[in-house]
C-alpha positions in Angstrom: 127.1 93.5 138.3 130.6 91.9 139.5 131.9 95.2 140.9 128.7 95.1 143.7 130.4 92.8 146.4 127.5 91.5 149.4 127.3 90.9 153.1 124.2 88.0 153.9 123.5 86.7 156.9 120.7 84.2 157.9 120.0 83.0 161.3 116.9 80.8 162.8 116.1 82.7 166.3 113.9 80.6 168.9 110.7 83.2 169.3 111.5 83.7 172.8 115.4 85.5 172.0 113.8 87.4 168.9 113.1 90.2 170.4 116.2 91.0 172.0 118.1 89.9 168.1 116.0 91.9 166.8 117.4 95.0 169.2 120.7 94.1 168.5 120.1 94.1 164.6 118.3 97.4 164.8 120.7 99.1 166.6 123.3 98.0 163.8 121.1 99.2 161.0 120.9 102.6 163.2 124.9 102.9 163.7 124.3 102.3 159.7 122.5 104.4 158.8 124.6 107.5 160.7 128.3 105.6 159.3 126.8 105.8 156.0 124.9 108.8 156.1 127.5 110.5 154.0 126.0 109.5 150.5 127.3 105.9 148.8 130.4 105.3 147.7 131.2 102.7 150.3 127.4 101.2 151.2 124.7 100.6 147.9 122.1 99.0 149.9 120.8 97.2 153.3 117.9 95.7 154.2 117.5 93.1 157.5 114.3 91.2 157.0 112.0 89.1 159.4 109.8 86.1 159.1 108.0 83.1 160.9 110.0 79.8 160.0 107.7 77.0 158.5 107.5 73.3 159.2 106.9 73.4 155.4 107.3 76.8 153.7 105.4 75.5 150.9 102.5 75.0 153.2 101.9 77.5 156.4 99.0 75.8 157.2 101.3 73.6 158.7 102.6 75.3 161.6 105.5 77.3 162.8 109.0 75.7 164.1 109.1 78.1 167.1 112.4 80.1 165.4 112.0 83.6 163.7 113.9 84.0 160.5 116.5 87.0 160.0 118.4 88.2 157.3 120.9 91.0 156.9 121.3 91.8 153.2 123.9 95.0 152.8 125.7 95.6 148.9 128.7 97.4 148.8 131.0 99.1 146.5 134.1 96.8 146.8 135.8 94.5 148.6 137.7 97.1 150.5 134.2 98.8 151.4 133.6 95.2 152.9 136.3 95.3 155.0 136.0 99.0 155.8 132.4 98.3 157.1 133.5 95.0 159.7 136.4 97.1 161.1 133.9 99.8 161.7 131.4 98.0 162.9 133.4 95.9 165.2 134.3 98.9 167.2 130.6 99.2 168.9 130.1 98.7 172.5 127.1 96.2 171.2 129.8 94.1 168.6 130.1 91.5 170.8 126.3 90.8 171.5 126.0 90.8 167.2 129.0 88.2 166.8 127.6 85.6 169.2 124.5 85.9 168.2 125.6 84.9 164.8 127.7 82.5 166.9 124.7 80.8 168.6 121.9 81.4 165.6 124.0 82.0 162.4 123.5 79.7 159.1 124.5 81.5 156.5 127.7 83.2 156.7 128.5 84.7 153.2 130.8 87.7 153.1 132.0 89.0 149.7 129.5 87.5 147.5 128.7 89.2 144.3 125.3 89.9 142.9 124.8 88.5 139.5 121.3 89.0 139.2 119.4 92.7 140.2 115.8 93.5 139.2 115.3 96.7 140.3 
């Protein structure tokens, strides 16, 4: 499983900016999906998700905080696919609006992790 190296990304969005995040993500996973339309010896797999963030995720009867949840969750080849990908990437017109966003929302921040356990 080693030789699958990760990109994850958490931030906690206050509801009223999720919808513009959201854009931003979305037009990142559409830039993706044309980059790595090619087949996938660079990018395995992406997914962003979306959730409500929980006073108590153990109890949502609770209430909400008034933050959306987002992750971005993309597997990659290698390393060097890693670094291929933020090069790329970086060179959109929208770059800047993604990088402070995870500037001003970001919490998790891991680049290059492996995954060492994979279901399906």
């Amino acid at each position: 499983m080693t030789d699958r190296v990760c990109i994850n990304l958490s931030y906690a969005v206050p509801n009223d900016k999720a919808a513009e995040v959201e854009n931003i993500f979305s037009t990142h996973g559409k830039w993706m999906t044309e980059f790595y339309s090619d087949g996938t010896d660079h990018l395995l797999n992406a997914y962003f998700t979306k959730a409500p963030e929980f006073k108590d995720p153990t109890d949502p009867s609770k209430g909400e905080t008034g933050n959306t949840l987002f992750t971005i969750n993309e597997q990659f080849a290698s390393m060097e696919s890693v670094q291929r990908h933020v090069e790329n990437a970086s060179k959109n017109d929208y770059f800047p609006d993604f990088a402070k966003i995870l500037e001003d929302y970001g919490k998790v921040l891991s680049m290059g992790g492996s995954v060492y356990v994979s279901i399906r």
